[in-house]
N, C-alpha and C positions, 0 to 999 in steps of 0.2 A: 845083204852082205856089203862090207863096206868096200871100196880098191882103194889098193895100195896108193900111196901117193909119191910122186918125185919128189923126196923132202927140198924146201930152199935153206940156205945158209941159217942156223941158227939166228943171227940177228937179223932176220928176214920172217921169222915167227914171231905172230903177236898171239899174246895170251889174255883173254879175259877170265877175272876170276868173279863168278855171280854169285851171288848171297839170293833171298827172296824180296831183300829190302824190307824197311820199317818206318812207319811214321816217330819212332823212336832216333834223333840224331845220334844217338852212342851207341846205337848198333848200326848205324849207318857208318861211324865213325871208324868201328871196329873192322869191318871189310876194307877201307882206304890203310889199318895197320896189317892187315894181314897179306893184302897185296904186296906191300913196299918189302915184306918180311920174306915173298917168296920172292922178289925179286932180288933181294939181294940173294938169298941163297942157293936161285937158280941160274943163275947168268942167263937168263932171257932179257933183252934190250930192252922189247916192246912186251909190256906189262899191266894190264888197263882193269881199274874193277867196275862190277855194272851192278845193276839191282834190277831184278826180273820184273817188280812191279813195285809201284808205293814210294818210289824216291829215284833220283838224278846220281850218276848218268845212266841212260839205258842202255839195254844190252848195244839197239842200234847206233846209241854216241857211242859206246866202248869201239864195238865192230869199224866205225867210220876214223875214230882216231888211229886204232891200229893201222889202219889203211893211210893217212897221211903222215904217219912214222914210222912209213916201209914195208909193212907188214905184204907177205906175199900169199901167206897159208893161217888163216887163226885159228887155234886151239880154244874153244870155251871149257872152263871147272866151275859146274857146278859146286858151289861150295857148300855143302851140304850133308845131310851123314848116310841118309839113306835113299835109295831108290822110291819114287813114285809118279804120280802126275806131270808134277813141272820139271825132272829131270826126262819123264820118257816122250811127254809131249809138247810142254811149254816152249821150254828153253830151245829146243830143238825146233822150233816152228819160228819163236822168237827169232835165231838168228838164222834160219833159211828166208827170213823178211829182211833182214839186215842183208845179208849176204847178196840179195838180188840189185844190190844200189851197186854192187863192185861186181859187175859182171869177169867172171875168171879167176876169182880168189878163193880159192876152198878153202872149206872151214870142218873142223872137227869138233864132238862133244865128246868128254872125256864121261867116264862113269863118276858118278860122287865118291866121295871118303868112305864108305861104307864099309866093308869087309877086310879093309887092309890090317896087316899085321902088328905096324904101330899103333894103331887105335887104342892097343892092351894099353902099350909103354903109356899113354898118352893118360887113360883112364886110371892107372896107379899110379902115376905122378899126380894128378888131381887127388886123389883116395888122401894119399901122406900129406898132401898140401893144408887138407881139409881137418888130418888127425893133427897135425903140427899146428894149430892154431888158427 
């Protein structure tokens, strides 16, 4: 069971957003556009993307920069669609390694993209994209 936590201020939350990373630089590329993309849309300050394995930054640079741009509580997103291994174990191990370099800084793992609602909007906007030429 997780506890509750005493939220800090909004711009006092750092967010990393983790992909599984690739030896491929345009999927690597692609996490650096979709970070800057929640960060504009989310007003979180502190915004950081990682790659769980296979490329730079790792989770623990993400985790350690948040920490020197304020961060008091970090939120890790799996970025990913479904549930499995590295969202129930990896990532989750990943930054309780990280986590231990900033003694008193809790951290949270969010569930991946998986079941939410938009996923439909998301997958018929692709469908038309794909019939539209």
């Amino acid at each position: 069971m997780t506890v509750p936590l005493a939220l800090p201020q909004r711009d006092k939350i750092g967010v990393i957003v983790v992909d599984h990373g690739s030896r491929r630089a345009e999927s690597n590329d692609m996490l650096m556009r979709i970070t800057a993309l929640f960060q504009q849309h989310s007003g979180y300050a502190i915004v950081e993307p990682a790659h769980m394995e296979l490329a730079e930054p790792s989770i623990a640079a993400a985790f350690d920069r948040c920490i020197e741009r304020g961060a008091e509580l970090v939120v890790i997103h799996p970025y990913f669609l479904l549930p499995g291994r590295h969202w129930q174990q990896d990532i989750p191990a990943l930054a309780a390694a990280a986590a231990e370099r900033h003694p008193g800084v809790p951290f949270r793992v969010t569930a991946p993209l998986g079941l939410h609602p938009l996923m439909a909007e998301i997958m018929a906007q692709r469908i038309e994209d794909a019939l539209a030429g």
